[in-house]
C-alpha positions as CSV (number, residue, x, y, z in Angstrom):
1,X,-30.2,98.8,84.5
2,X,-26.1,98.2,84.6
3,X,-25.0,95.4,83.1
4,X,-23.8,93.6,86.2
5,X,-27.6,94.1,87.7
6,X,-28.9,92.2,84.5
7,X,-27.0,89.8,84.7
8,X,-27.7,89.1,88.4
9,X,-31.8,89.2,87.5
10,X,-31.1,86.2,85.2
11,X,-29.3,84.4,87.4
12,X,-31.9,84.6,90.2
13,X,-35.0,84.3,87.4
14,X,-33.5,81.4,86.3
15,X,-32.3,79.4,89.6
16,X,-35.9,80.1,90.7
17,X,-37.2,78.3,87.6
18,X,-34.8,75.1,88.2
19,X,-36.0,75.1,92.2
20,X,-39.4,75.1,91.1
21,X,-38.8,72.2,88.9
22,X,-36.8,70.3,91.8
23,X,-39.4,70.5,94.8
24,X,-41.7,70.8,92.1
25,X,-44.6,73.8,91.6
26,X,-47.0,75.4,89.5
27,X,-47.9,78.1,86.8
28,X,-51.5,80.2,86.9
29,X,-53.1,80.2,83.6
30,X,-55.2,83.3,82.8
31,X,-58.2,82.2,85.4
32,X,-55.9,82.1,88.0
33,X,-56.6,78.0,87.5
34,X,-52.9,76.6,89.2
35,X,-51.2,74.1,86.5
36,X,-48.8,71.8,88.7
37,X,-45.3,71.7,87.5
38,X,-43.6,67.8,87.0
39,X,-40.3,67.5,89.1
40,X,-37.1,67.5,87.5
41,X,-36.4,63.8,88.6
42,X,-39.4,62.9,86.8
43,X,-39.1,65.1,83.3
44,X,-35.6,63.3,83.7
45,X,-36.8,59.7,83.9
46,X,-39.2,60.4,81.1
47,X,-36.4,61.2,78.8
48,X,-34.2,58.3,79.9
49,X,-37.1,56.0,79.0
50,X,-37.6,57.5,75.5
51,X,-33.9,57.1,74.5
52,X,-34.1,53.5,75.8
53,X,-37.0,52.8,73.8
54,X,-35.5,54.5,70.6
55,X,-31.9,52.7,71.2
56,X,-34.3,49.3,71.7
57,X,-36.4,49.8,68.8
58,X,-32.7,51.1,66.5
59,X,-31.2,47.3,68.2
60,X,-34.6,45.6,66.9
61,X,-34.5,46.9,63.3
62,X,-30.7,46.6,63.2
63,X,-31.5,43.0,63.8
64,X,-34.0,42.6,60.5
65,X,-33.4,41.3,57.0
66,X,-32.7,44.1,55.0
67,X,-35.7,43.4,53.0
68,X,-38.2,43.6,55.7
69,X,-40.4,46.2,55.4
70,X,-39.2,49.0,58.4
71,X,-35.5,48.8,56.9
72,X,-37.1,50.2,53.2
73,X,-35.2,53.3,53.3
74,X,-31.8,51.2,53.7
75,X,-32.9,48.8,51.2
76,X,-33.6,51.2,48.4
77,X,-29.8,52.8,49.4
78,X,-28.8,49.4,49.0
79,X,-30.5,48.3,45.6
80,X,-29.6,51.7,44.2
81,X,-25.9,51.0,44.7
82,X,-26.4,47.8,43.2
83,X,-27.9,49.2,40.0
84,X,-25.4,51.7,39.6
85,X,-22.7,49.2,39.3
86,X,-24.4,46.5,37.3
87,X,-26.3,46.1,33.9
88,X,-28.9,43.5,32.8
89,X,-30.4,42.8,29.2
90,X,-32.8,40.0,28.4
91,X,-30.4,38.5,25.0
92,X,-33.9,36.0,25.1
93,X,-36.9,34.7,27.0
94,X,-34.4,32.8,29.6
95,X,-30.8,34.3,29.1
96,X,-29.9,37.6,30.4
97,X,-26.1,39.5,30.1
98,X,-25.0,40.5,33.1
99,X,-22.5,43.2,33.7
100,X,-20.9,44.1,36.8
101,X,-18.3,47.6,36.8
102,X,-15.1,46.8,38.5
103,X,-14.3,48.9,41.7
104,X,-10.9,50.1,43.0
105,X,-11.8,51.6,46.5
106,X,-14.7,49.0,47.5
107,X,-14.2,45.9,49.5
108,X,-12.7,42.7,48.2
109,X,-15.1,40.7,45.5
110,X,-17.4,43.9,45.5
111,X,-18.3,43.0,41.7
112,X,-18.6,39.5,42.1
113,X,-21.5,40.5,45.0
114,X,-23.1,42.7,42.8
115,X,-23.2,40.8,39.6
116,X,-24.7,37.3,41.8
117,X,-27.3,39.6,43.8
118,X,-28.2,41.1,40.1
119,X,-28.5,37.7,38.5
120,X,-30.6,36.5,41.3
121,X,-32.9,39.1,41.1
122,X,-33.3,39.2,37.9
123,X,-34.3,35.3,37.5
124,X,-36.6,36.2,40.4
125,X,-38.3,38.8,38.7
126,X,-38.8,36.6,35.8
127,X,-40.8,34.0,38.3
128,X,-37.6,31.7,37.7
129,X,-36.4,29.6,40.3
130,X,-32.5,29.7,39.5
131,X,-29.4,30.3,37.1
132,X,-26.7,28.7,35.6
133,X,-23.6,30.9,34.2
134,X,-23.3,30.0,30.6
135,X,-20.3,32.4,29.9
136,X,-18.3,34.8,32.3
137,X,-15.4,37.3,31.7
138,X,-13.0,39.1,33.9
139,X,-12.0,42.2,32.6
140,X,-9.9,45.5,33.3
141,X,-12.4,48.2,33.3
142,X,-10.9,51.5,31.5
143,X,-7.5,51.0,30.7
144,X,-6.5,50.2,26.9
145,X,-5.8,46.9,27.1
146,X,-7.8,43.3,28.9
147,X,-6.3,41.5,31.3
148,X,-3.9,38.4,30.0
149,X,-7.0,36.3,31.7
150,X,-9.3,38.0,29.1
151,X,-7.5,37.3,25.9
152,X,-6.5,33.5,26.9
153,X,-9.8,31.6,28.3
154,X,-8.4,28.7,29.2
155,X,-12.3,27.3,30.1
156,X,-14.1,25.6,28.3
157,X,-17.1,25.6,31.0
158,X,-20.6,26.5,29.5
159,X,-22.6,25.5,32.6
160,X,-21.5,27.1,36.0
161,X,-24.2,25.7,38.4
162,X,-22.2,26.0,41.9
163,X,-19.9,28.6,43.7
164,X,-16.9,26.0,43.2
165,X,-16.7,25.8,39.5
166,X,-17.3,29.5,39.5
167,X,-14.2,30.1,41.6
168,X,-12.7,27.2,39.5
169,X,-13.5,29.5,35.9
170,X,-12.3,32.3,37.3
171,X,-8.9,31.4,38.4
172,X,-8.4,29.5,34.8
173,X,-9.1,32.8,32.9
174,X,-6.9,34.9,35.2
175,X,-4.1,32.2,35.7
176,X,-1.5,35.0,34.5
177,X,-3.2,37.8,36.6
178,X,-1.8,39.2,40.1
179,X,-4.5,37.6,41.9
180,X,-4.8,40.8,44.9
181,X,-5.6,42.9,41.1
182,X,-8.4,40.4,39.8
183,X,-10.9,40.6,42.9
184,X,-11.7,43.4,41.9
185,X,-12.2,43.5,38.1
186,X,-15.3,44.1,36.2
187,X,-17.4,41.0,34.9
188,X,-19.6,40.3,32.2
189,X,-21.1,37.2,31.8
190,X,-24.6,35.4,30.2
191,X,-26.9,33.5,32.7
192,X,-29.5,31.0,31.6
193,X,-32.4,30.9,33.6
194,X,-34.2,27.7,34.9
195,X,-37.5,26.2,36.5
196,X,-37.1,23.6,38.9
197,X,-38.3,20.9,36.6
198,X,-35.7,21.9,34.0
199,X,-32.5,19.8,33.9
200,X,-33.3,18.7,37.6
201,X,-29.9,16.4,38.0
202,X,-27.5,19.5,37.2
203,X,-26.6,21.9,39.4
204,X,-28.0,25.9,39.5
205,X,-27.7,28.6,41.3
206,X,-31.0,29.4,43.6
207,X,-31.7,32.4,43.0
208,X,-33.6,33.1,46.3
209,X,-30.8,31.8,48.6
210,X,-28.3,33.8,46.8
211,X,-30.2,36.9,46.8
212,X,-30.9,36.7,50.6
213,X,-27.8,35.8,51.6
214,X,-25.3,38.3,49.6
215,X,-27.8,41.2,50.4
216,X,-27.7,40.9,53.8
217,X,-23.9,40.4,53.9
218,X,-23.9,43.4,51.5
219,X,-25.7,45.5,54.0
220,X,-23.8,44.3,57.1
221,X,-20.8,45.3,55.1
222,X,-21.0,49.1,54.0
């Protein structure tokens, strides 16, 4: 058959097939039983419906906590990155050392997220209900030398309880840093963690609050 004659057979073969499906039809199955065909319109308004259900039901787990159970997958992503850029070892039964790499290409306070949503998870994991910062540094990570805000600590703070004080320690140890450079540095730091009936009149960190909170931003962020 010429090439032009083949071409034409397709052509007719298939505009049959898309008339069948308009004004609808039928195939014959071995028995000669006739198997109605569904009109295009309809096989359209199917499909239609199933992407609106899947871009409904993408809006409605969109809308979630990140730690509800049908956003797992994004929540391990999440909690992986977290991990990768932080540390924590129990120094006792209720202080743990926090350590939170610095980042150059992240978003603005990424280690400051990480090392709070660390620290709160960590005092949760313990059954604690919150955390105090007993000690906290800002550091250059990997050049030869600290940042002037590391050698002169001009606090004398030992109990950070409150997101104030914690912005109020870190600008007295980086007073002689370029301030755009320091949001972005590395920390390491000790938190003490506490019960709710321990030193009740002082301030602490929740731990639950500042874990929901930050995560969530964290995830609306990436």
């Amino acid at each position: 058959m010429a090439h032009m004659n083949r071409r034409k057979l397709t052509l007719s073969l298939m505009a049959g097939s898309l008339g069948s499906g308009l004004i609808s039809g039928c195939a014959t199955t071995e028995d000669g039983t006739k198997i109605p065909f569904a009109p295009l319109d309809q096989i359209l308004k199917g499909r239609a419906k199933a992407k609106t259900e899947a871009l409904a039901e993408q809006e409605r787990v969109a809308g979630l906590s990140i730690t509800h159970p049908d956003r797992q997958a994004e929540f391990d992503e999440l909690w992986t990155d977290v991990t990768k850029h932080t540390t924590a070892v129990a120094m006792s039964d209720n202080r743990v050392r926090i350590s939170s790499k610095g980042t150059l290409f992240r978003g603005a306070d990424i280690s400051e997220q990480n090392f709070f949503i660390r620290a709160a998870a960590e005092t949760l994991r313990r059954d604690k209900d919150g955390f105090v910062i007993k000690q906290i540094d800002f550091f250059s990570e990997g050049t030869p030398w600290a940042s002037l805000g590391s050698n002169f600590n001009l606090s004398s703070r030992n109990w950070i309880g409150n997101y104030e004080d914690f912005r109020a320690n870190r600008n007295e140890q980086n007073i002689f840093s370029n301030q755009r450079r320091m949001r972005n540095k590395a920390m390491d730091g000790v938190i003490l963690l506490l019960n709710k009936s321990e030193f009740p009149n002082r301030d602490r960190f929740t731990a639950s609050e500042i874990y929901l909170n930050l995560i969530d931003f964290k995830s609306n962020s990436l």
